[in-house]
C-alpha positions as CSV (number, residue, x, y, z in Angstrom):
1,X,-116.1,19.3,60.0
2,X,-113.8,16.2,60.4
3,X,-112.9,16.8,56.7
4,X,-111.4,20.4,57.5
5,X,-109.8,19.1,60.5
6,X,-107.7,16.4,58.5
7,X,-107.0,19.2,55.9
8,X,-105.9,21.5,58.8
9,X,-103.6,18.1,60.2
10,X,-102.4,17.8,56.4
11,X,-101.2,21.4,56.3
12,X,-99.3,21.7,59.9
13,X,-97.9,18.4,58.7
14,X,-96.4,20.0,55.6
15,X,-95.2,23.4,57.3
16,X,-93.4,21.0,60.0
17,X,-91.7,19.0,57.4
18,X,-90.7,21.8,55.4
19,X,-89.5,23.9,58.8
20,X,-87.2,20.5,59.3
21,X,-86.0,20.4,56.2
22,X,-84.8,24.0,56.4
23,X,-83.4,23.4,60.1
24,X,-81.7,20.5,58.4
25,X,-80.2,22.3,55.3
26,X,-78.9,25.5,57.7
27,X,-77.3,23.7,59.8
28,X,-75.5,21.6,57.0
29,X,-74.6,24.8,55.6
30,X,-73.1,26.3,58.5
31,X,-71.5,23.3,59.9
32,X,-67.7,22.8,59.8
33,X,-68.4,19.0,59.7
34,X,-71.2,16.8,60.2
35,X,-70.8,12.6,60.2
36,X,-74.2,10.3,59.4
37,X,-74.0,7.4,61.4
38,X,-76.6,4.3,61.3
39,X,-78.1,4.0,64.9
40,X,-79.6,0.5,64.5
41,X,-79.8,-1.6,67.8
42,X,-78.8,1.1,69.9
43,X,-81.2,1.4,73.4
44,X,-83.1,4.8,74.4
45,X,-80.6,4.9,77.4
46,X,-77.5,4.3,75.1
47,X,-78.5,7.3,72.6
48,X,-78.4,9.4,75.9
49,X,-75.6,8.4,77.1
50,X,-73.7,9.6,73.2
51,X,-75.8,12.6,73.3
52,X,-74.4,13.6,76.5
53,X,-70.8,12.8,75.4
54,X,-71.8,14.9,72.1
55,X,-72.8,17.7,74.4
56,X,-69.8,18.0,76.5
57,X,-67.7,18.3,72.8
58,X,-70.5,20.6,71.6
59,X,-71.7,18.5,69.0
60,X,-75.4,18.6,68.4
61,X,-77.0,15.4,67.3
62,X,-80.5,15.0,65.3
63,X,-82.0,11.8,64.6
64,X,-84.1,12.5,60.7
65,X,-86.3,11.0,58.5
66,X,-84.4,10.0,55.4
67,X,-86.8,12.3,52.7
68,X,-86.7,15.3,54.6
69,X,-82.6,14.4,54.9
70,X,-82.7,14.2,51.3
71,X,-84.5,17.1,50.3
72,X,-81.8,19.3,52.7
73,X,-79.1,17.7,51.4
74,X,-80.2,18.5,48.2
75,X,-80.9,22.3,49.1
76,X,-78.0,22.8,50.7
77,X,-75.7,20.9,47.7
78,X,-74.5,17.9,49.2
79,X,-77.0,16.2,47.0
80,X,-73.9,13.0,46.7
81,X,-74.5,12.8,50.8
82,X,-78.6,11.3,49.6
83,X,-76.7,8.0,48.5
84,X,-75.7,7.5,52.4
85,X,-78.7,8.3,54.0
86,X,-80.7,5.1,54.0
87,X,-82.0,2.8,57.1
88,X,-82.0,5.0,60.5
89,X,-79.4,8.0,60.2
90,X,-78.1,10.1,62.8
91,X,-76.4,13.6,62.1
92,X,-74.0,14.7,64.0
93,X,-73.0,18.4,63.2
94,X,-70.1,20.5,64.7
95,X,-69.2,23.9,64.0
96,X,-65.2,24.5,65.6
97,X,-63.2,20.8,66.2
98,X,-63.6,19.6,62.9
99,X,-62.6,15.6,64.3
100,X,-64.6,15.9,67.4
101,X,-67.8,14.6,65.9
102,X,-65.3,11.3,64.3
103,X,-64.0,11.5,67.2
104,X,-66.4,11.3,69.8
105,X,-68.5,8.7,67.8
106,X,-65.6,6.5,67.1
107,X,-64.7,6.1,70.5
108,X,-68.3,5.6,71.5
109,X,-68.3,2.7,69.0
110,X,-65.1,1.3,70.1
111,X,-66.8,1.0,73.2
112,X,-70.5,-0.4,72.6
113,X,-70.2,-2.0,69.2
114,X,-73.4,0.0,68.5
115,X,-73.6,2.5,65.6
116,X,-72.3,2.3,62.3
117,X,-70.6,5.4,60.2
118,X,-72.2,6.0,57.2
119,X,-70.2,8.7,55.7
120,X,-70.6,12.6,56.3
121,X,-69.0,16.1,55.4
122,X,-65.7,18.3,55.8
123,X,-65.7,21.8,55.0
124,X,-67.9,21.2,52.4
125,X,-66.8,18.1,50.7
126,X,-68.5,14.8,50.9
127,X,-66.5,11.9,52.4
128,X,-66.7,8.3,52.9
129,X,-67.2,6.3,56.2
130,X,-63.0,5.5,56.3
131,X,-62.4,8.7,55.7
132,X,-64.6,9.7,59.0
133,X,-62.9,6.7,60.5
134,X,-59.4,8.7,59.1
135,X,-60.7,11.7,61.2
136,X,-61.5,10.6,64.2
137,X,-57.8,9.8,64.7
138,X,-57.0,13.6,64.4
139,X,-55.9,14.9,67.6
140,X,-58.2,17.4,68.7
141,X,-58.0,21.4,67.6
142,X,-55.9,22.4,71.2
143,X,-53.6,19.3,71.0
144,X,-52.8,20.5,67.3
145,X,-52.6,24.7,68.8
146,X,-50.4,23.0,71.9
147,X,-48.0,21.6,69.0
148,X,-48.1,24.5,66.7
149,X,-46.9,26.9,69.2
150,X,-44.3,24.4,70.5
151,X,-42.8,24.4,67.0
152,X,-43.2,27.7,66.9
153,X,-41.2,28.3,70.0
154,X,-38.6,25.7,69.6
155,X,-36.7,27.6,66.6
156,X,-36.7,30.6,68.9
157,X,-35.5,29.1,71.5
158,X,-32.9,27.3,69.5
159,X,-31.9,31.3,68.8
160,X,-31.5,32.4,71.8
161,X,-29.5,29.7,72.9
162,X,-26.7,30.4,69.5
163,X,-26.9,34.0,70.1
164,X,-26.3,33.2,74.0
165,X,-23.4,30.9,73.0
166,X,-20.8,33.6,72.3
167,X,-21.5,36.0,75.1
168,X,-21.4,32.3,77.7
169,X,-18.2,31.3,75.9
170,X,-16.7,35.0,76.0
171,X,-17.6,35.2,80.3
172,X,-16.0,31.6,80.7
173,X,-12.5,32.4,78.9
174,X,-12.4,35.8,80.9
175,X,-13.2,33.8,84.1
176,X,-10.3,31.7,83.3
177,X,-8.0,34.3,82.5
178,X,-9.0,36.1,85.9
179,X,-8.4,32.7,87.3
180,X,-5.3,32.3,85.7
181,X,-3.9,36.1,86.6
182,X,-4.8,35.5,90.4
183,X,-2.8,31.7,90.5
184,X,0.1,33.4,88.7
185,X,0.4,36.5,91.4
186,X,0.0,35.4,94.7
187,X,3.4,33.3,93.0
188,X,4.9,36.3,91.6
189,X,4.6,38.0,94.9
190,X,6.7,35.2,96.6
191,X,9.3,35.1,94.3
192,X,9.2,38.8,94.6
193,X,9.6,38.4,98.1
């Protein structure tokens, strides 16, 4: 009995790792960007601490075992992103801001000293650990909107203020002709007179 037990323990074991591995390659997959970072000496309190920072930025993080990382990896085509997963590896995958993740970690590690990048992925490409570093000092997606539509505006606004010009410069010169023809007649009145 103990024998189908273990066999029973064996096969549950595989189903989970294979059911990680394909929660692992699907969300590589489908992520915008995802950063591995090493998580050595970091404290149970300190990983919840990041992981709520991660949350508020909507960043999910999972902590993996390296083969099962591997093997999605592999699935999924990163197979170059294998060479960074070694020693304890975080993932940190986001789906919209593609420098929160850099951004959020980079700032947590400015902070503590704790963490090390590793390396990750950008729509689709694998990148180095400077190049993560190179994100993370991306302003964020609604600082970038905020300056898009501020250059946007200022050409228009630049526009209105030519074709405005004329018509301004065209109410001023009648104003001092108007000006001028109202000085002149109360004189030409008294001289009349």
């Amino acid at each position: 009995m103990a024998t189908a037990t273990k066999k029973q323990e064996k096969v549950d074991k595989k189903a989970e790792k294979a059911a990680t591995v394909a929660e692992i390659t699907s969300r590589l997959k489908a992520t915008s960007t995802a950063v591995l970072a090493d998580y050595r000496g970091m404290t149970v309190g300190q990983m919840r601490e990041l992981r709520s920072k991660l949350r508020d930025g909507n960043i999910e993080m999972m902590v993996v075992k390296n083969t099962l990382a591997r093997r999605a990896a592999k699935a999924a085509g990163y197979e170059p992103l294998s060479a960074e997963l070694v020693g304890p590896i975080a993932m940190l995958f986001a789906a919209e801001d593609v420098s929160a993740p850099a951004r959020i970690l980079n700032d947590y590690i400015r902070a503590n000293r704790k963490m090390v990048i590793k390396g990750g992925l950008l729509e689709g490409q694998v990148i180095k650990a400077d190049a993560v570093t190179e994100l993370a000092d991306l302003p964020s997606r609604e600082v970038l909107l905020s300056r898009l539509l501020g250059a946007m505006q200022a050409p228009l606004g630049n526009l209105a203020s030519v074709l405005q010009a004329p018509l301004s410069k065209l109410a001023r010169t009648l104003d001092a002709v108007r000006t001028q023809k109202e000085s002149q007649s109360p004189a030409a009145a008294a001289a009349a007179s």
